[in-house]
Residue frames relative to the residue before (quaternion, step in Angstrom):
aa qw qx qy qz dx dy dz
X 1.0000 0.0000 0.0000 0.0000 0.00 0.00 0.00
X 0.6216 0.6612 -0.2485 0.3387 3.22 1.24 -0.52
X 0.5925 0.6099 -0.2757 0.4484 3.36 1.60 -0.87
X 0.4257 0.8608 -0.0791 0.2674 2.66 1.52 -1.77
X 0.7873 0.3199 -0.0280 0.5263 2.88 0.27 -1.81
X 0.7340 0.4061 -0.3307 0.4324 3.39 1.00 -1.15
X 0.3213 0.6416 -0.5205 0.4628 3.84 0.95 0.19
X 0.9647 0.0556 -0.1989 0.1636 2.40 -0.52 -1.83
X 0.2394 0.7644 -0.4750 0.3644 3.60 1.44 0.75
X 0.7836 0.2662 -0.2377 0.5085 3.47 0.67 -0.95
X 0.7343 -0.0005 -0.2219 0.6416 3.71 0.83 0.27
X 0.0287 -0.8373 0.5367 0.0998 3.64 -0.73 1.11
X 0.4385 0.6709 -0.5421 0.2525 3.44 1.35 0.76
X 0.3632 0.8583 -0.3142 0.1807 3.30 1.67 -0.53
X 0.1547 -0.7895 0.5668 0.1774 3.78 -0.57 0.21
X 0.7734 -0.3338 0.2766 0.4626 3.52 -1.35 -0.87
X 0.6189 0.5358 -0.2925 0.4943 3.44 1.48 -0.86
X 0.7442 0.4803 -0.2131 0.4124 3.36 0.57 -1.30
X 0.5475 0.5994 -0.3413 0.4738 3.49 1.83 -0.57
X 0.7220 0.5611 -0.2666 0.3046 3.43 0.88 -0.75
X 0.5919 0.5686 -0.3015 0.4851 3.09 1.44 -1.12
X 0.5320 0.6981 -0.3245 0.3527 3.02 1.12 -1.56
X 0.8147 0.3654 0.0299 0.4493 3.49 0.49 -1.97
X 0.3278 0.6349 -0.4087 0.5678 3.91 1.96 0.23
X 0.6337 0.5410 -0.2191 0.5077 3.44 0.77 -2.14
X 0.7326 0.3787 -0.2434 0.5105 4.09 -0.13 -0.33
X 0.6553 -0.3966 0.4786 0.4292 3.88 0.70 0.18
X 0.6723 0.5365 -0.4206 0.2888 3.88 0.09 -0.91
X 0.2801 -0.6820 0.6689 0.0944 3.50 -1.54 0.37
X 0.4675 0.7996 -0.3708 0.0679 3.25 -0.07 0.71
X 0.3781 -0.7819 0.3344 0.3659 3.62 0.17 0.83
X 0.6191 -0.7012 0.2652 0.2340 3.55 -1.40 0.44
X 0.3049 0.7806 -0.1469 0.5255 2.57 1.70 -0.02
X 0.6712 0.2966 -0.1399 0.6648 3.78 1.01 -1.48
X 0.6112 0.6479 -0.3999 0.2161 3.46 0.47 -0.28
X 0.6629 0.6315 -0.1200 0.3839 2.07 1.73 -1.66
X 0.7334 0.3084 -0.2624 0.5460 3.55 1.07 -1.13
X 0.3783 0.6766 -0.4608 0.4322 3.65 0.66 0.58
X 0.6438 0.3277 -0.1745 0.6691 3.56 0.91 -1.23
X 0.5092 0.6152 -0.4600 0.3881 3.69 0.33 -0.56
X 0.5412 0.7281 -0.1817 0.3793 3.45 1.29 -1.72
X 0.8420 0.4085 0.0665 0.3461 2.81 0.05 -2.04
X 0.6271 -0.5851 0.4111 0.3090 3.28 1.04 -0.56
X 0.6833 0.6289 -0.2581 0.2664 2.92 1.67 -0.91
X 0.0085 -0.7838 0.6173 0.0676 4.14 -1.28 0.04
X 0.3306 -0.7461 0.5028 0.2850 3.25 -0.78 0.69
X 0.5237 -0.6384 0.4075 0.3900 4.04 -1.11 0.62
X 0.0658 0.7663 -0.6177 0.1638 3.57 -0.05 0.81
X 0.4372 -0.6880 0.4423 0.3741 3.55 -0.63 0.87
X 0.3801 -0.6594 0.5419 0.3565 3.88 -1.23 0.73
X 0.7694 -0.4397 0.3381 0.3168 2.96 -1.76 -0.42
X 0.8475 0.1021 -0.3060 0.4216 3.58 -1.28 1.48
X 0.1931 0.9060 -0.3571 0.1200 2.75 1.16 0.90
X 0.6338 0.4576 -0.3278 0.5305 3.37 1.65 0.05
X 0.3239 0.7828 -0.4094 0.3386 3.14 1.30 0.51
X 0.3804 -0.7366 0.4742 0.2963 3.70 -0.20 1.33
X 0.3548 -0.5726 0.6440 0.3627 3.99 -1.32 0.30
X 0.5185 -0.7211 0.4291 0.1646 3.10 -1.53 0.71
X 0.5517 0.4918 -0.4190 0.5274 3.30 1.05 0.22
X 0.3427 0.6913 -0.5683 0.2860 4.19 1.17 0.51
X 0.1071 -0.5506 0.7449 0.3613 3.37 -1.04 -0.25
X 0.5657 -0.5645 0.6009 0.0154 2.33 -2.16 1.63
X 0.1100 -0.7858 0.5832 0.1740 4.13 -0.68 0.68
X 0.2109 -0.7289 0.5406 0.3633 3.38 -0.45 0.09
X 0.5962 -0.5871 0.4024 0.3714 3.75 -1.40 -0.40
């Protein structure tokens, strides 16, 4: 949990996938799966865009063509 954390301090877009590789690269084995409930732990989440995100805001004005 310790790496973990110290990852994702120095890069906190990181997720569970990108943690692994990340934590592969350093000698570690660890499955994604533990990562996952590791960050789960901690509080942690990686910044992936949520959902509908291409969803216009309603207060845009709309142009036509």
């Amino acid at each position: 949990m310790r790496l973990i954390d110290a990852e994702y301090t120095r890069r906190p877009c990181y997720g569970s996938r990108r943690m692994v590789v990340a934590l592969s690269e350093q000698g570690h084995t660890v499955n994604r799966k533990r990562v996952q409930r590791r960050m789960r732990v901690l509080g942690l989440v990686g910044m992936a865009p949520g959902p509908a995100s291409s969803r216009p805001h309603p207060e845009h004005k709309l142009y036509p063509y």
